[in-house]
Every structure is written in C-alpha cells, then in structure tokens.
C-alpha positions in Angstrom: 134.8 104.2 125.8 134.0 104.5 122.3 136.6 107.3 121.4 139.0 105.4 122.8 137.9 102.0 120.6 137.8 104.4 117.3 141.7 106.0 118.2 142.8 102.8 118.9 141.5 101.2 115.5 142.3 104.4 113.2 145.3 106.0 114.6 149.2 104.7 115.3 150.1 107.5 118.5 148.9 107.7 121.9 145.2 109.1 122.8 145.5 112.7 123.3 144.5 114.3 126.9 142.0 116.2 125.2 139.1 114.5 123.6 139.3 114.9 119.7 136.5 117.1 117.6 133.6 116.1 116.0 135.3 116.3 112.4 138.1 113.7 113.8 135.4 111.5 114.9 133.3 111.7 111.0 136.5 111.5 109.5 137.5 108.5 111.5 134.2 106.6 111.7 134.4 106.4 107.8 137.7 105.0 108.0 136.2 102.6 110.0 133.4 101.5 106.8 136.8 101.5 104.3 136.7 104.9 103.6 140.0 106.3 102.1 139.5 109.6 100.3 140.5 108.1 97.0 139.4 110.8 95.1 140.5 113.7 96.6 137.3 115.1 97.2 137.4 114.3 101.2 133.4 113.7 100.7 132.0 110.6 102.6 129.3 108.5 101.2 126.4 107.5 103.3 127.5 104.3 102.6 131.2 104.3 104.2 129.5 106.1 107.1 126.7 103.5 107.8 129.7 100.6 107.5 132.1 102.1 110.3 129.4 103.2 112.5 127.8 99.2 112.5 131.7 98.8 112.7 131.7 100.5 115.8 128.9 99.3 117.5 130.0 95.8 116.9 133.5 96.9 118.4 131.7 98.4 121.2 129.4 95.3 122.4 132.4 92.9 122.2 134.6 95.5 124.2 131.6 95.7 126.9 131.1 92.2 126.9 134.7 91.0 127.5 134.7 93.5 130.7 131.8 91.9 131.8 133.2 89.3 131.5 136.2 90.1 133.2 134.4 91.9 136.5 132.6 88.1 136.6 135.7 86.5 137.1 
C-alpha cells in the first residue's frame, strides 16, 4: 500500500508491474519532505528525509482509515 501512496503522490504515469528499487523509493520519499535537488548535488538532508517520511505516514493512516471506513459501511 505504501508504494503505491508514494507513486501516486510523486510520479504523473501509471505504477509499473514491477515494484520500483530502493533508490526510487529514497529519492521519492525526499520529494515527499520538499526535496528538489536544487543544487545539483542529488545529496538529501536528514531533514527532507524525516519530512516526507512523517509525510508518508500521515498519508498512510488517513489512507487506512478511509478503508476502514469504507469495509464499515
């Protein structure tokens, strides 16, 4: 469920029938705490990297609590 919350939030095509590496998941998990390789450098602070993961997890609760919420109905 979460790979599928993260490609839906960072990327614009379809989720691939394979599931995507570890360094698409990094990469795209500091997108998620505003990361955007300004500098060139492609380094990620802890910073950008604590923001998208708390991101995440907030994505993820809400997305389990609204099918909970559904399989109640």
């Amino acid at each position: 469920m979460a790979e599928k919350l993260i490609w839906s939030k960072t990327e614009t095509k379809g989720l691939p029938k394979k599931a995507p590496s570890l360094y698409w998941a990094y990469y795209a998990i500091a997108k998620l705490g505003g990361w955007h390789n300004s500098k060139r450098t492609g380094i990620v602070g802890w910073e950008a990297l604590w923001k998208g993961w708390f991101a995440l997890s907030q994505h993820l609760e809400g997305a389990r609590f609204m099918r909970n919420q559904l399989q109640d109905m």
